[in-house]
Biopython code that builds the backbone (N, CA, C, O; Angstrom):
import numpy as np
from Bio.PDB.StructureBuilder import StructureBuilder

atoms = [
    (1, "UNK", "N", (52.882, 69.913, 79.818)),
    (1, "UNK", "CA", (51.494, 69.518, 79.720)),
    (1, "UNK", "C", (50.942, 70.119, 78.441)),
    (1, "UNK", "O", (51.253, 71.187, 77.914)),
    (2, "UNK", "N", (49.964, 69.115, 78.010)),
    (2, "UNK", "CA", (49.631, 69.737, 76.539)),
    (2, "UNK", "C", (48.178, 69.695, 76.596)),
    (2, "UNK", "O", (47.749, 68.542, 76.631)),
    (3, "UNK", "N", (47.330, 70.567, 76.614)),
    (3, "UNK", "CA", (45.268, 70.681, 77.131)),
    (3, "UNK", "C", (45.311, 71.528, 75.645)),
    (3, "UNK", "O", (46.047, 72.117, 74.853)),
    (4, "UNK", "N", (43.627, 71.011, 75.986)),
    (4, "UNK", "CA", (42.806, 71.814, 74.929)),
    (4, "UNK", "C", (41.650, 72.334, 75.644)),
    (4, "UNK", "O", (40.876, 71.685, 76.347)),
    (5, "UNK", "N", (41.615, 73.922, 75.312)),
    (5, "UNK", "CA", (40.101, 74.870, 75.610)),
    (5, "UNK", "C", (39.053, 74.502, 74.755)),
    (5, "UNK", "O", (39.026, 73.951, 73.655)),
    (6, "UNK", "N", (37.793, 75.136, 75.872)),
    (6, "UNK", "CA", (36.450, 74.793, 75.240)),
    (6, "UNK", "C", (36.331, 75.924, 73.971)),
    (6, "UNK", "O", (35.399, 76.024, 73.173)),
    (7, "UNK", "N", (37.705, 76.830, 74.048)),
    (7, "UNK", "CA", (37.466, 77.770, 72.825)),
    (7, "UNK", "C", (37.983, 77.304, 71.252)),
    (7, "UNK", "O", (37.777, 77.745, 70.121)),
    (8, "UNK", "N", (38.710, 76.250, 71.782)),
    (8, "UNK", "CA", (39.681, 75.132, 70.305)),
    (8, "UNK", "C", (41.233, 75.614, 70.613)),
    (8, "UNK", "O", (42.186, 75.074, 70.049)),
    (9, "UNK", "N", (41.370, 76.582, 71.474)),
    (9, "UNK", "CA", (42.728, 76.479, 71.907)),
    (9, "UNK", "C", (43.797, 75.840, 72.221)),
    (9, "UNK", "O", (43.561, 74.691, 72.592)),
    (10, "UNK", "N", (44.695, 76.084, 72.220)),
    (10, "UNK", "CA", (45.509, 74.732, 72.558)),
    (10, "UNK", "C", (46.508, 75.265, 73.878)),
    (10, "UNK", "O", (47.424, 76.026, 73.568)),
    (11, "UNK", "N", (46.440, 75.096, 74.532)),
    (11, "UNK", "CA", (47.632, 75.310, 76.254)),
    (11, "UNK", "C", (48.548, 74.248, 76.152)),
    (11, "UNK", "O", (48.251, 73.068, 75.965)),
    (12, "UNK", "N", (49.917, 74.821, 76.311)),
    (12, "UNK", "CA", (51.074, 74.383, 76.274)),
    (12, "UNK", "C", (51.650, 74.483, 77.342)),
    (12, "UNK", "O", (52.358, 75.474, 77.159)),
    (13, "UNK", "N", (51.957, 73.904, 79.002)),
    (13, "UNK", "CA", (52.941, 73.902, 79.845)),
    (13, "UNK", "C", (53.918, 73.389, 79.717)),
    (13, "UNK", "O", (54.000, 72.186, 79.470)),
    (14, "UNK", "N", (55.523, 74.638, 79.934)),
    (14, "UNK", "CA", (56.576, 73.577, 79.955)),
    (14, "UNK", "C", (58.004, 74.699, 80.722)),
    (14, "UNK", "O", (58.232, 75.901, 80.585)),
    (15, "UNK", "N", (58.422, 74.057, 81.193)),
    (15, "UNK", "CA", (59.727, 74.520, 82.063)),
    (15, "UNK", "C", (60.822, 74.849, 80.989)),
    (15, "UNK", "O", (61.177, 74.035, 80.137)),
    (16, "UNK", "N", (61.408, 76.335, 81.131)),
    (16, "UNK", "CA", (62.477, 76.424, 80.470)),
    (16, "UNK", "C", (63.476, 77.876, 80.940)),
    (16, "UNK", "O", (63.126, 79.047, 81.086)),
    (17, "UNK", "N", (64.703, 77.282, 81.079)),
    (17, "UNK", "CA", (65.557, 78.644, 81.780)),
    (17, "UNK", "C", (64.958, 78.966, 83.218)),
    (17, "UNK", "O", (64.845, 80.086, 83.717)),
    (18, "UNK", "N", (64.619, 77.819, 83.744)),
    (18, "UNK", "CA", (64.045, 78.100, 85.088)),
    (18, "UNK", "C", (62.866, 78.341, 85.361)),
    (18, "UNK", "O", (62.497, 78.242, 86.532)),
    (19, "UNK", "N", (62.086, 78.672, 84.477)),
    (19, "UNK", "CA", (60.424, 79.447, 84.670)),
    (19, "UNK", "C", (59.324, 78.658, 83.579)),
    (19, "UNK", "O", (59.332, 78.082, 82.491)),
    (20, "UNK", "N", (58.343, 79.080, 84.724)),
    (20, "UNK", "CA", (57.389, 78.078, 84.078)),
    (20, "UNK", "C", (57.099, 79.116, 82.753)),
    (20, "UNK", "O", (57.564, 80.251, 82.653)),
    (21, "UNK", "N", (56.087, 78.344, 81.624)),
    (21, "UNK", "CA", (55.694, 79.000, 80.521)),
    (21, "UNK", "C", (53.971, 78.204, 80.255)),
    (21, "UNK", "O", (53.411, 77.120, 80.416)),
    (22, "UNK", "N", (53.819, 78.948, 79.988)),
    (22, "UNK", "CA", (51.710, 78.499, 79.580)),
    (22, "UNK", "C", (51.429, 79.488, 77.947)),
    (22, "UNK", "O", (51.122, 80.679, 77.890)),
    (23, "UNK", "N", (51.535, 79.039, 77.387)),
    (23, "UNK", "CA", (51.657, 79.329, 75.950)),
    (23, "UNK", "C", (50.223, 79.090, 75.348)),
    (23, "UNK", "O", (50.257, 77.990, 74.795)),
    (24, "UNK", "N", (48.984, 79.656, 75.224)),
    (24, "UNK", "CA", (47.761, 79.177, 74.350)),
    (24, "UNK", "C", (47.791, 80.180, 72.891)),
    (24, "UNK", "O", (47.958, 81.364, 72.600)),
    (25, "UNK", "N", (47.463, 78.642, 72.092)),
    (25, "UNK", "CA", (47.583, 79.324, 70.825)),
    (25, "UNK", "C", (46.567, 78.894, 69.543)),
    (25, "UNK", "O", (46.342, 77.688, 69.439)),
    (26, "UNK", "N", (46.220, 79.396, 69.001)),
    (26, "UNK", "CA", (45.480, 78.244, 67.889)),
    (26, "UNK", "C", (45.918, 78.202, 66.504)),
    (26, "UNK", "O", (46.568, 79.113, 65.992)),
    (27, "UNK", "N", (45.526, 77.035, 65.836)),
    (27, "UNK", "CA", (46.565, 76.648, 64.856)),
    (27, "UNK", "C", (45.297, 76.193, 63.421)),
    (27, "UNK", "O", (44.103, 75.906, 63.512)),
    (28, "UNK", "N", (45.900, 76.262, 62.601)),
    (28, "UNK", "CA", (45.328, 76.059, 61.412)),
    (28, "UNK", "C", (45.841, 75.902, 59.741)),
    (28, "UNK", "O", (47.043, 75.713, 59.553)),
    (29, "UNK", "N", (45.210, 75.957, 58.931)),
    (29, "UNK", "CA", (46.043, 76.029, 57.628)),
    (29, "UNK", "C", (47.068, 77.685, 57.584)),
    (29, "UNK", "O", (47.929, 77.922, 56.737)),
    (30, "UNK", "N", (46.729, 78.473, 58.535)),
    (30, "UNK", "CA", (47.433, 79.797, 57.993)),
    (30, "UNK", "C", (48.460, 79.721, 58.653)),
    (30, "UNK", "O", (49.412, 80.423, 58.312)),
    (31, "UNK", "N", (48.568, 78.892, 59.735)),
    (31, "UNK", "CA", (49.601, 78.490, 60.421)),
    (31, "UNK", "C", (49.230, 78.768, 62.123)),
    (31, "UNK", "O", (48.071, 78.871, 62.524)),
    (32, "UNK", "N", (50.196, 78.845, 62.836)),
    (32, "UNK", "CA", (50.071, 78.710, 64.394)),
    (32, "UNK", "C", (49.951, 80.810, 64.671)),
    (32, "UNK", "O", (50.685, 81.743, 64.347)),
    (33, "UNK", "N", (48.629, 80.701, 65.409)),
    (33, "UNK", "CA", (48.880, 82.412, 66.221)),
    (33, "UNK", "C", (48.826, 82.338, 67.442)),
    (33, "UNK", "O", (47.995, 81.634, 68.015)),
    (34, "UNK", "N", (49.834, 83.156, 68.134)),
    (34, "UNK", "CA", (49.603, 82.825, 69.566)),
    (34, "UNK", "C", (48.427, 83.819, 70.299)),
    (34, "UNK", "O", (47.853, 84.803, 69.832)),
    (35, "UNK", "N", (48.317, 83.268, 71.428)),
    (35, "UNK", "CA", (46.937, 84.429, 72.207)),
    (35, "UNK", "C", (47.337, 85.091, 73.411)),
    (35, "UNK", "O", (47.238, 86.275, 73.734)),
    (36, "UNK", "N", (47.827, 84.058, 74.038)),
    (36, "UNK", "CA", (48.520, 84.407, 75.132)),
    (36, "UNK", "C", (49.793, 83.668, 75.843)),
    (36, "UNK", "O", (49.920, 82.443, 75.847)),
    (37, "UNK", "N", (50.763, 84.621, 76.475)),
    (37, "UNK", "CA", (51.337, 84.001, 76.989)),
    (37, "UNK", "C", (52.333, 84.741, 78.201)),
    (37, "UNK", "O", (52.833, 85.866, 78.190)),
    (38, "UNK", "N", (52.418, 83.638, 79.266)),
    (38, "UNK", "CA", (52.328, 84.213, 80.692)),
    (38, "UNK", "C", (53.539, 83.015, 81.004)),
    (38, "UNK", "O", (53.496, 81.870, 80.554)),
    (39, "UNK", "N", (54.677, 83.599, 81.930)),
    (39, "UNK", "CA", (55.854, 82.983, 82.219)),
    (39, "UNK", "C", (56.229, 83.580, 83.922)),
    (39, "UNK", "O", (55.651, 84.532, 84.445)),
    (40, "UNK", "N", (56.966, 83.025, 84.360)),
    (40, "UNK", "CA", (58.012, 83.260, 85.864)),
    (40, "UNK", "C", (58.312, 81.960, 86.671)),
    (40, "UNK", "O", (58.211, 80.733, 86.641)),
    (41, "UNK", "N", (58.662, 82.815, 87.271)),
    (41, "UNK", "CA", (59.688, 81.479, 88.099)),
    (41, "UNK", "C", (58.218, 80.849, 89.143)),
    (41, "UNK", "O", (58.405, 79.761, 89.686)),
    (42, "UNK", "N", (56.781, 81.573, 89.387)),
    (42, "UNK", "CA", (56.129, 80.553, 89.524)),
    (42, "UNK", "C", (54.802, 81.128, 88.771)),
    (42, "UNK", "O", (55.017, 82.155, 88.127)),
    (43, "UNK", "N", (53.772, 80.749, 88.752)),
    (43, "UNK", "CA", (52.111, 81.315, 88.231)),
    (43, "UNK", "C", (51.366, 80.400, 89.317)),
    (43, "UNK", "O", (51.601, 79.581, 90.206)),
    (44, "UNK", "N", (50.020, 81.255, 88.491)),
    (44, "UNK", "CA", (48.924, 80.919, 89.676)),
    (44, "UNK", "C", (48.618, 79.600, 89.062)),
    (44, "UNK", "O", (48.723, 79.453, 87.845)),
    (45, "UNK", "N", (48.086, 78.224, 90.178)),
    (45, "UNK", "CA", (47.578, 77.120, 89.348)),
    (45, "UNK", "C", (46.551, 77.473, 88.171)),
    (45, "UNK", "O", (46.493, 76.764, 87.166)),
    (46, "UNK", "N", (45.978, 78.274, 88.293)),
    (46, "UNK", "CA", (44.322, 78.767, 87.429)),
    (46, "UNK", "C", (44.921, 78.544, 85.997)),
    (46, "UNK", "O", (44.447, 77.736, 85.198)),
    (47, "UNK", "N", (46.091, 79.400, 85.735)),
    (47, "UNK", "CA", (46.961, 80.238, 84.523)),
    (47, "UNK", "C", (47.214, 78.753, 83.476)),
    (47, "UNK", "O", (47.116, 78.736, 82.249)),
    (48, "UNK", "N", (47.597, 77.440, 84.485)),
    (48, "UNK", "CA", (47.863, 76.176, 84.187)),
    (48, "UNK", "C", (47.116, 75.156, 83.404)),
    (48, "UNK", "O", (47.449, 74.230, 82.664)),
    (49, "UNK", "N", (45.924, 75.679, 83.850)),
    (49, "UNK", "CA", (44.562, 74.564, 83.639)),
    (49, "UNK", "C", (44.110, 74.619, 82.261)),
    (49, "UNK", "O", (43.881, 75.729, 81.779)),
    (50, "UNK", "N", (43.938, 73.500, 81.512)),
    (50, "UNK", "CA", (43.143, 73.510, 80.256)),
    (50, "UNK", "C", (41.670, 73.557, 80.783)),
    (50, "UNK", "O", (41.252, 72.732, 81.595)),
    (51, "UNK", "N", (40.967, 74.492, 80.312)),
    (51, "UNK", "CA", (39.152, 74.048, 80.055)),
    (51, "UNK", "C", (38.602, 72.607, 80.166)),
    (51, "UNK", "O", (38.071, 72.067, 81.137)),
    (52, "UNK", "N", (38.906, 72.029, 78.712)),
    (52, "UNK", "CA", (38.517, 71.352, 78.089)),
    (52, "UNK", "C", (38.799, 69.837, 78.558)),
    (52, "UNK", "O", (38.024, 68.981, 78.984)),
    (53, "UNK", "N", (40.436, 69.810, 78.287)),
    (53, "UNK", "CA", (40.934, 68.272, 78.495)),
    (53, "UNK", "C", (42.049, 68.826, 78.746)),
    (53, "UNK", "O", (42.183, 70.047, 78.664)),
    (54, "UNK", "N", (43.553, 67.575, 79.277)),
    (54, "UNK", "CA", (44.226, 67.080, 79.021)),
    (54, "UNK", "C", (45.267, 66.569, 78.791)),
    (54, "UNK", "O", (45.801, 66.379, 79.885)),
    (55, "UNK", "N", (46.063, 66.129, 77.797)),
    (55, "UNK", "CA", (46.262, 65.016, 77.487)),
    (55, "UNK", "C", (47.513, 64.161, 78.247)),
    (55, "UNK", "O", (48.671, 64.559, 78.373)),
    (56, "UNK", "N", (46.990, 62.959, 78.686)),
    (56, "UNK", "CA", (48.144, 62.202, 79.550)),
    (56, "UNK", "C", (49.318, 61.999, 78.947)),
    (56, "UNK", "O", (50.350, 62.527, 79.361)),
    (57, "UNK", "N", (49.274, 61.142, 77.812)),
    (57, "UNK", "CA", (50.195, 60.858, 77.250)),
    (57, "UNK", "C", (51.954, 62.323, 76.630)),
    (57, "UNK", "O", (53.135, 62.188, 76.309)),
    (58, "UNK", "N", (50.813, 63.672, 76.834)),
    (58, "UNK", "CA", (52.122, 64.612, 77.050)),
    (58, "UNK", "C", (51.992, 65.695, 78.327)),
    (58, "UNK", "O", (52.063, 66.916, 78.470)),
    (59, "UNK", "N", (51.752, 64.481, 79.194)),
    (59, "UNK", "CA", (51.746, 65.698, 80.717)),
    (59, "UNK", "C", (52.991, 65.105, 81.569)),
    (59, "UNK", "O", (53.606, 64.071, 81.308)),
    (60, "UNK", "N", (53.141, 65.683, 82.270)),
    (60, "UNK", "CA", (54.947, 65.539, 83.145)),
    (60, "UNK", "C", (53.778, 64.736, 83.919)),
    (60, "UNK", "O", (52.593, 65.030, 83.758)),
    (61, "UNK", "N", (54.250, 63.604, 84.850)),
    (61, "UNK", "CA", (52.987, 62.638, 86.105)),
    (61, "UNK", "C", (53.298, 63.940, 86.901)),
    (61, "UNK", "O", (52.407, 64.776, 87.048)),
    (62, "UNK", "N", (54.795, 64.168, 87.520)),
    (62, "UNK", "CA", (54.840, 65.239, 88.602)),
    (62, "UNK", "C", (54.215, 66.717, 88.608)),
    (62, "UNK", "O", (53.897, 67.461, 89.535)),
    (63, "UNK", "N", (54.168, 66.840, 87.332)),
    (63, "UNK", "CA", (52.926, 68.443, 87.506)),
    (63, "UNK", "C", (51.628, 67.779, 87.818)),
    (63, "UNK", "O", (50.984, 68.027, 88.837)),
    (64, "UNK", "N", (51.394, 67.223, 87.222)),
    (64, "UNK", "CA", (49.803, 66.395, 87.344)),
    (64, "UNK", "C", (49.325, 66.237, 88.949)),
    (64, "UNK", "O", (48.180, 66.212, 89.398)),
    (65, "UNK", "N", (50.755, 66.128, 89.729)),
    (65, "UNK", "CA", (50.612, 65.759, 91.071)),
    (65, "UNK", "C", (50.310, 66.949, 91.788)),
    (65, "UNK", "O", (49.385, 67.251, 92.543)),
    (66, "UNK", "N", (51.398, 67.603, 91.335)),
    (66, "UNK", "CA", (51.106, 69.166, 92.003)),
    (66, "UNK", "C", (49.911, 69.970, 91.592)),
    (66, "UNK", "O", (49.236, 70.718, 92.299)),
    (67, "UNK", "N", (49.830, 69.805, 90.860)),
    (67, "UNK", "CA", (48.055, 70.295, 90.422)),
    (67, "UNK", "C", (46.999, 69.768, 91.421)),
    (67, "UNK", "O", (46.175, 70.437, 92.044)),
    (68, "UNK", "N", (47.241, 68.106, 91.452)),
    (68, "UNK", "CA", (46.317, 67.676, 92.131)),
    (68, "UNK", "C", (45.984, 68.319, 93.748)),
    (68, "UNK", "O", (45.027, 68.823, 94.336)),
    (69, "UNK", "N", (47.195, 68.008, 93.994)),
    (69, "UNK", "CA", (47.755, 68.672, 95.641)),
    (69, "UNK", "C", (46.885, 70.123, 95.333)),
    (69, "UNK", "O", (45.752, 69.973, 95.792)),
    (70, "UNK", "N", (47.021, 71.265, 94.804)),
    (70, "UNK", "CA", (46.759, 72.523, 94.325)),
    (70, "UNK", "C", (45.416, 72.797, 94.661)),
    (70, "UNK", "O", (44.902, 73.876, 94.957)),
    (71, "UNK", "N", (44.724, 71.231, 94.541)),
    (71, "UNK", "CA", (43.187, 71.512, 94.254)),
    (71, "UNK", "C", (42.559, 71.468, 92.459)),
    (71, "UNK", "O", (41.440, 71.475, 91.944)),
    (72, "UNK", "N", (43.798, 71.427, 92.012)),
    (72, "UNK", "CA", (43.139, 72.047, 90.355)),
    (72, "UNK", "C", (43.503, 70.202, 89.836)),
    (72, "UNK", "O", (44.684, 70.110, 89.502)),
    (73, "UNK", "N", (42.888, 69.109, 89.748)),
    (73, "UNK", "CA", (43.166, 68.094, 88.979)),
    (73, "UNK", "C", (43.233, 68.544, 87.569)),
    (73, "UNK", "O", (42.563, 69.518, 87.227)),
    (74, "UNK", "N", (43.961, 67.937, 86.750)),
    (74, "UNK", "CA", (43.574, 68.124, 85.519)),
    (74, "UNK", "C", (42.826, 66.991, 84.696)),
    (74, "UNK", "O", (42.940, 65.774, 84.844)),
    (75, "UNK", "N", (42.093, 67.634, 83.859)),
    (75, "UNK", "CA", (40.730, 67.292, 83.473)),
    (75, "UNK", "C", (41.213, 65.746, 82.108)),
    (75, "UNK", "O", (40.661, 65.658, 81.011)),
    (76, "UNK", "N", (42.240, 64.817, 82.581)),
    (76, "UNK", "CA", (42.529, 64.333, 81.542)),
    (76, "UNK", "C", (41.730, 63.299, 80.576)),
    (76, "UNK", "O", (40.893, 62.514, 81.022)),
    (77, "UNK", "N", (42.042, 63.379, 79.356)),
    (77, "UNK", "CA", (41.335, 62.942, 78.277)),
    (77, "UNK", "C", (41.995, 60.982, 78.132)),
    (77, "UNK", "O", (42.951, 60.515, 78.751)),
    (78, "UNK", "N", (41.021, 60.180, 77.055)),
    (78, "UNK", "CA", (41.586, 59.168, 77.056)),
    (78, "UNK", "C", (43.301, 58.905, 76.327)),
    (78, "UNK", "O", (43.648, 59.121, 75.165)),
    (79, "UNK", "N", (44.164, 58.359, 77.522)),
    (79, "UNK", "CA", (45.693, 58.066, 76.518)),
    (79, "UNK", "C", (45.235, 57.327, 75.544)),
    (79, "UNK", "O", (44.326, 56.516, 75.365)),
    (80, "UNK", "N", (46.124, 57.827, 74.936)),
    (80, "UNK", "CA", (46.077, 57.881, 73.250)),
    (80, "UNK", "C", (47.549, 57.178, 73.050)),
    (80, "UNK", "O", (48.362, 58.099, 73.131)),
    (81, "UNK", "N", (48.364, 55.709, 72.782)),
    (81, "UNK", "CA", (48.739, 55.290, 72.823)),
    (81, "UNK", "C", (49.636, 55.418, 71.310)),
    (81, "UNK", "O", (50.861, 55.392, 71.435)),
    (82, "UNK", "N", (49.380, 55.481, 70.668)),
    (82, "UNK", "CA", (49.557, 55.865, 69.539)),
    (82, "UNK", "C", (50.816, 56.960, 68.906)),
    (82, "UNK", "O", (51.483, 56.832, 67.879)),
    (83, "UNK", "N", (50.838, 58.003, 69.893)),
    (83, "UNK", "CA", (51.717, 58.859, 69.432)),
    (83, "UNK", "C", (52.139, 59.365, 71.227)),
    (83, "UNK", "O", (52.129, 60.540, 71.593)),
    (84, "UNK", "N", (52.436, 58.337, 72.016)),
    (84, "UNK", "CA", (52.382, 58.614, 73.315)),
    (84, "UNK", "C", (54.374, 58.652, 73.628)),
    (84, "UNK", "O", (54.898, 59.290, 74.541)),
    (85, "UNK", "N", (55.037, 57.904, 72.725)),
    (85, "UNK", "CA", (56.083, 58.307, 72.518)),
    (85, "UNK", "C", (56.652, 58.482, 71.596)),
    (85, "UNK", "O", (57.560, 57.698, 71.320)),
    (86, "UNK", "N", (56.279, 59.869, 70.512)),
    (86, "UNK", "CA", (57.041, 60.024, 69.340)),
    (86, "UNK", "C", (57.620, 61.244, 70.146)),
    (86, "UNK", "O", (58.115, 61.416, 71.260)),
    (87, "UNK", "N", (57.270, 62.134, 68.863)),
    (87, "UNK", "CA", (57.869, 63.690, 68.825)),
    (87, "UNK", "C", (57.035, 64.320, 69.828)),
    (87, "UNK", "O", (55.813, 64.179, 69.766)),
    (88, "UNK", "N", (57.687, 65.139, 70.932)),
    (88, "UNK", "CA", (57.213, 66.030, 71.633)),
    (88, "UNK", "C", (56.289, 66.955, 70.918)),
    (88, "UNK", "O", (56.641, 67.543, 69.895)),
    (89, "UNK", "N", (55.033, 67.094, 71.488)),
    (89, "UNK", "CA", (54.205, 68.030, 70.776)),
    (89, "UNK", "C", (54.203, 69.234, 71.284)),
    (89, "UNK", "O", (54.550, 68.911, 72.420)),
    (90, "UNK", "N", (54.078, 70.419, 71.337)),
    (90, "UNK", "CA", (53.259, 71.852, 71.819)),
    (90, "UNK", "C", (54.061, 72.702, 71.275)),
    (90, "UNK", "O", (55.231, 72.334, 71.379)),
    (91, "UNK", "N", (53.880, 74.022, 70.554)),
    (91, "UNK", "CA", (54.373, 75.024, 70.745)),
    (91, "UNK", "C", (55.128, 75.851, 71.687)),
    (91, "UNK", "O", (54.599, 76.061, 72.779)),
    (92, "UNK", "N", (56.303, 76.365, 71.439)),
    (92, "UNK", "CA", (56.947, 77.343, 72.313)),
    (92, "UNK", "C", (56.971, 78.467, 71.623)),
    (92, "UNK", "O", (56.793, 78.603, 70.412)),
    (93, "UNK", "N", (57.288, 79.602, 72.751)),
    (93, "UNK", "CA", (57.370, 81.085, 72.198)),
    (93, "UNK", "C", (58.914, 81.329, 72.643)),
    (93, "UNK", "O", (59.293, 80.809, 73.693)),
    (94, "UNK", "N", (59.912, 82.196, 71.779)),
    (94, "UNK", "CA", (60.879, 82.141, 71.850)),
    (94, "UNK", "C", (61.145, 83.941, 71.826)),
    (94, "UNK", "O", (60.715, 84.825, 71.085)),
    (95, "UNK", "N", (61.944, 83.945, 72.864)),
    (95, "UNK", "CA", (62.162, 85.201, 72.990)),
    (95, "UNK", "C", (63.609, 85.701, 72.698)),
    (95, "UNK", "O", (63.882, 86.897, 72.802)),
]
sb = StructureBuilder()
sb.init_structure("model")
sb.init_model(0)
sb.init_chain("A")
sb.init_seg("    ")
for serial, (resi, resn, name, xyz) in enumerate(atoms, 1):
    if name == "N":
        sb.init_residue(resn, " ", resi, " ")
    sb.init_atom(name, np.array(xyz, "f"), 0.0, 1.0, " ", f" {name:<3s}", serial, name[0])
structure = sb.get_structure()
């Protein structure tokens, strides 16, 4: 899942080596800094949620579901058709 905060942040959900990852970071000409980031084999829905928006076109449908189930819908923005299947977007943190 790829959201944006009401702070200009950017939240990154994505499964890897078994555990979830929620990556917020913000990005600019100096390049990408991260802010936070919180991983395990599960998190709280809260940890998940963008503020702001979003975006369908790079959210898994099946998290979207489980969110929903959760109580936490996510807040999605209009698909954007356009770049809905290129290059995977979001940042990862690599350890």
């Amino acid at each position: 899942m790829l959201g944006y905060h009401i702070d200009r942040s950017t939240l990154h959900v994505y499964l890897e080596d078994g555990e979830i990852h929620a990556v917020t970071y913000v990005g600019g000409f100096d390049g990408i800094r991260f802010t936070n980031w919180v991983h395990g084999p599960s998190l709280a829905a809260d940890e998940l949620m963008p503020s702001k928006r979003a975006y369908p076109q790079h959210t898994n449908h099946r998290f979207a579901c489980v969110m929903r189930e959760l109580g936490h819908p996510l807040p999605f923005t209009s698909f954007d058709d356009t770049n809905a299947f290129g290059a995977f977007r979001g940042e990862r943190v690599s350890r």
